[in-house]
N, C-alpha and C positions, 0 to 999 in steps of 0.2 A: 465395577464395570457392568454395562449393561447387556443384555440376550443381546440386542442387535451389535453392539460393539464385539463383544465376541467374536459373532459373525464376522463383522468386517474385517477382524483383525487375521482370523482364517483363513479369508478369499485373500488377503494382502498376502500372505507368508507363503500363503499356495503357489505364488506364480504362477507358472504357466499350466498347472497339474490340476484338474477337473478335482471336486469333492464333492461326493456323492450326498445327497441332500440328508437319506438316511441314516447316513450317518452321521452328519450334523446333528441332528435331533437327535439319536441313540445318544451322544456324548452329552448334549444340554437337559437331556431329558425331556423337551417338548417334542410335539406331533411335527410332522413333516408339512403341514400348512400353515402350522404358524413361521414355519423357518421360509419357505418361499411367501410369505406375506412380511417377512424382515427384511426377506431382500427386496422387495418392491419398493419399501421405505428407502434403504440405500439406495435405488434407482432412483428414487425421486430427489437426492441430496446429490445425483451429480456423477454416483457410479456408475458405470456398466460392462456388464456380467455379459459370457456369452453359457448358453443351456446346454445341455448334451440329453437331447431327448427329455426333458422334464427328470430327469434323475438325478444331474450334477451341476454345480456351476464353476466358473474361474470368473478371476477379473476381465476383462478386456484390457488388451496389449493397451499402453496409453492414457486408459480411464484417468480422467483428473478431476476429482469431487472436492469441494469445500466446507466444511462441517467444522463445529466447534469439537468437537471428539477427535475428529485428525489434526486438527492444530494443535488442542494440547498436547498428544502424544509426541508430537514435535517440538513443543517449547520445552520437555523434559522437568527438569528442574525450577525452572522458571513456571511452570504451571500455578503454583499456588498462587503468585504474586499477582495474577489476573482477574476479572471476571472477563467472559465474554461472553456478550449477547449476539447473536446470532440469529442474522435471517436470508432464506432463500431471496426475497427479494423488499426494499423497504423507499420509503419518497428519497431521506439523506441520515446518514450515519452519523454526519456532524449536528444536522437538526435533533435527532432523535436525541443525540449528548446533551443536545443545548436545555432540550428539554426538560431535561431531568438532569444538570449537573447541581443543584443544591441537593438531593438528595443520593444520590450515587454515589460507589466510593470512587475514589483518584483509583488509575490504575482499569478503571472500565473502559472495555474496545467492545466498540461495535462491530462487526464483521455483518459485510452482505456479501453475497453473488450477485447480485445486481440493484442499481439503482433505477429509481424514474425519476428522479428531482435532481442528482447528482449537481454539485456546484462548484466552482474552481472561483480564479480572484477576477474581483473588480465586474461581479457577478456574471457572469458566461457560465453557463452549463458545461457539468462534464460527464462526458458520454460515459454510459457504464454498463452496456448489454453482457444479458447472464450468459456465463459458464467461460467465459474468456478472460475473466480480471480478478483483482480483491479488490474491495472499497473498506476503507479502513478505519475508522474514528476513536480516537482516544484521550480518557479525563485525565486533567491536570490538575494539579494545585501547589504549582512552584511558588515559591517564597522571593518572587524578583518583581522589580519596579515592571508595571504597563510597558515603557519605553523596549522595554527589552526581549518583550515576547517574539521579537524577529529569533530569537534563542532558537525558540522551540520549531521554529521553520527549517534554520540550516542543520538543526541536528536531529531533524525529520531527515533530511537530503541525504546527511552523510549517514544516516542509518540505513536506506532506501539503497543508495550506491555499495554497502557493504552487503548488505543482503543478495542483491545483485553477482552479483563478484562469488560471494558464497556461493549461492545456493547453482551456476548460470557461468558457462568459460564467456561474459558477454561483457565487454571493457566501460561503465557507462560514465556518466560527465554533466555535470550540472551547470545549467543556466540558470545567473543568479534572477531570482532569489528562491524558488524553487520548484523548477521544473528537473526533470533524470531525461537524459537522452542516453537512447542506444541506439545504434548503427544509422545515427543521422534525424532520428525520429522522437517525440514527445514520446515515453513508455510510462511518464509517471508524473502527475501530480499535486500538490501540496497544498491545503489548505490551512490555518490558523486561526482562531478568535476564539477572544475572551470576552472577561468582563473585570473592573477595575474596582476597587474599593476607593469611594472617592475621599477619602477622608485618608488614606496612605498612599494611594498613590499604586499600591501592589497590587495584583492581578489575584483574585477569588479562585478564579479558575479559569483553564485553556482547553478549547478542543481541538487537537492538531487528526483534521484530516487527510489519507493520504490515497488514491487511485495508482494501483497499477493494472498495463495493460501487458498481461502477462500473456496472451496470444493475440493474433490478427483474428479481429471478429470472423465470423461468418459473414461472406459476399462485401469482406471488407469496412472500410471506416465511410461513414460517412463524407460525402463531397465537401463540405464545409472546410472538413480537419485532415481530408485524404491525405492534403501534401505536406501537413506538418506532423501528422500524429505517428509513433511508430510504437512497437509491441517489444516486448523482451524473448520470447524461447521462438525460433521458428518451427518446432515441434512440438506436441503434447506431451508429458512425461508425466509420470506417478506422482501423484501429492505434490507438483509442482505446485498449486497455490495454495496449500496446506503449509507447504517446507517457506514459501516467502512471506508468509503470514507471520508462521511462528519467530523466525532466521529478522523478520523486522523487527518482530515487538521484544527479544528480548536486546537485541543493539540499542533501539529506541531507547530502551528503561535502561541500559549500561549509562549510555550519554545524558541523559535527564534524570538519572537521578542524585546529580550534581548541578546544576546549569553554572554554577561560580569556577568550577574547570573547565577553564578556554580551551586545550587540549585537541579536543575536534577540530576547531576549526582550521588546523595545519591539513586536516583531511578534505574540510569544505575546500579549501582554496587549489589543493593538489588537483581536484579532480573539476573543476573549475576552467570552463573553456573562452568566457567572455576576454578576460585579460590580452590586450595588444587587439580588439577587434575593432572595427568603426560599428558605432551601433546609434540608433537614433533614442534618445529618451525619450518617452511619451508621457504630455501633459496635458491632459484633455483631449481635445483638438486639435494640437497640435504635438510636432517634434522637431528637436534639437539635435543634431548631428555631435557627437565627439567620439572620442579616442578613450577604452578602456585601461587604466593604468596600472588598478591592480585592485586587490582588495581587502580591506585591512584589518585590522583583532578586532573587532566588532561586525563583520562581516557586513561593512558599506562598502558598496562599488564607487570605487573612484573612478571617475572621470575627469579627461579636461574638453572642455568645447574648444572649435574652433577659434574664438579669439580670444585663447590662450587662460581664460579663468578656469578654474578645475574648482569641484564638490566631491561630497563622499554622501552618495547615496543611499540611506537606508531604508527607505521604500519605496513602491513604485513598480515601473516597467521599463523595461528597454527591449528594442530587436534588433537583431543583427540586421547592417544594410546589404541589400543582394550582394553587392561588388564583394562582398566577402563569403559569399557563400549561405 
């Protein structure tokens, strides 16, 4: 463990009880400026500290910092089984995958606090402004046919919804194929791509990216996504996007690191709101009105349209039409 981790780990345990800086440094052995030049560094990762006269610090009630050092100590035991790269702020956590997945091991997450390039499906940007979200990207290399990498989306979802539930009393619900809704609003995002061996047919490698908006931004979301987007905590709390980071990625690697145990997806479908809704398919430029019917071990939405012929859809979009809410 490092000087500065120490530190952070002493302002965390302190709670609400000031720690006199000299003393910090009498127990670590350094001078009392390098110990307020650690903590400038933790300020700049997210913490914040209130002073008592230049002598002591504590955390701040609420502080919620992101760092690869507070995640691990949250994944516990699962820590080995990771790398995570880490950045205050980067273009895309899935490009950044893309970039370097022949040389990477499986198992590497990228984590940022903020995006500038952020992307969702069927290329639309996904908003990502710092200190209010996680952005999430992680290497695969499952051993399953191309066709089937919609896998690694719904059990992106049903990770995303158990982490939720975990970490959050906040009930949330997926729109297939994978969007997380809480209290009405988009909190989370999912992204998926690979690339294929063309000669089997099997998939090289998958980067399943994932957004959560684990607060309401500051001055709000964007007019764009004001009416659709929603957030998970309506309060700040300690290591709230450290504890859903960590609380994701080890569910994530519980579910994936099998994908031949279908098992999950009785969880995709429980928490699964599309089922009985009128919803328009989108194909292009246009949409198709039907009736959701259900959706089945492979995690295609069925449908039946209006005159009466039904599909099982595995990829694609649909929205709900207004008259349903």
């Amino acid at each position: 463990m490092t000087t500065k981790e120490t530190i952070e780990g002493l302002l965390e345990r302190s709670e609400d009880a000031f720690i006199v800086t000299d003393l910090i440094a009498e127990g670590l052995m350094i001078n009392r400026i390098s110990v307020m030049r650690l903590i400038k560094q933790l300020e700049s990762e997210g913490y914040e500290f209130e002073d008592m006269h230049r002598r002591g610090y504590r955390r701040k009630p609420g502080s919620d910092p992101l760092n690869a050092a507070c995640i691990k100590r949250h994944l516990d035991d699962y820590s080995a089984r990771f790398r995570i790269d880490y950045f205050d702020e980067i273009g895309s956590t899935n490009q950044y995958l893309k970039d370097r997945a022949e040389d990477l091991p499986e198992w590497t997450a990228a984590v940022a606090a903020s995006q500038t390039g952020g992307r969702g499906r069927m290329g639309r940007s996904f908003y990502s402004p710092e200190r209010t979200g996680v952005y999430l990207s992680m290497l695969l290399r499952p051993s399953i046919p191309a066709e089937n990498a919609v896998k690694i989306t719904t059990a992106a979802a049903v990770a995303a919804c158990l982490t939720i539930e975990e970490e959050t009393r906040e009930v949330p619900s997926i729109k297939w194929v994978n969007d997380i809704y809480v209290r009405g609003g988009k909190a989370c995002g999912i992204l998926t791509e690979s690339a294929a061996d063309p000669e089997t047919g099997r998939l090289k490698w998958a980067v399943m990216g994932i957004g959560f908006n684990v607060y309401q931004p500051w001055g709000g979301f964007p007019e764009e996504i004001a009416e659709t987007a929603g957030f998970i905590s309506k309060s700040r709390s300690g290591d709230l996007r450290c504890r859903i980071a960590a609380s994701f990625m080890r569910h994530f690697y519980d579910i994936c690191g099998d994908l031949s145990d279908n098992s999950y997806i009785e969880e995709y479908k429980k928490r699964s709101f599309l089922p009985g809704k009128r919803v328009d398919v989108l194909r292009g430029d246009t949409s198709v009105p039907a009736e959701v019917t259900g959706i089945d071990d492979e995690c295609r939405l069925l449908v039946r349209y209006d005159d009466g012929s039904t599909e099982a859809l595995s990829s694609g979009e649909v929205s709900v039409r207004q008259t349903d809410g």
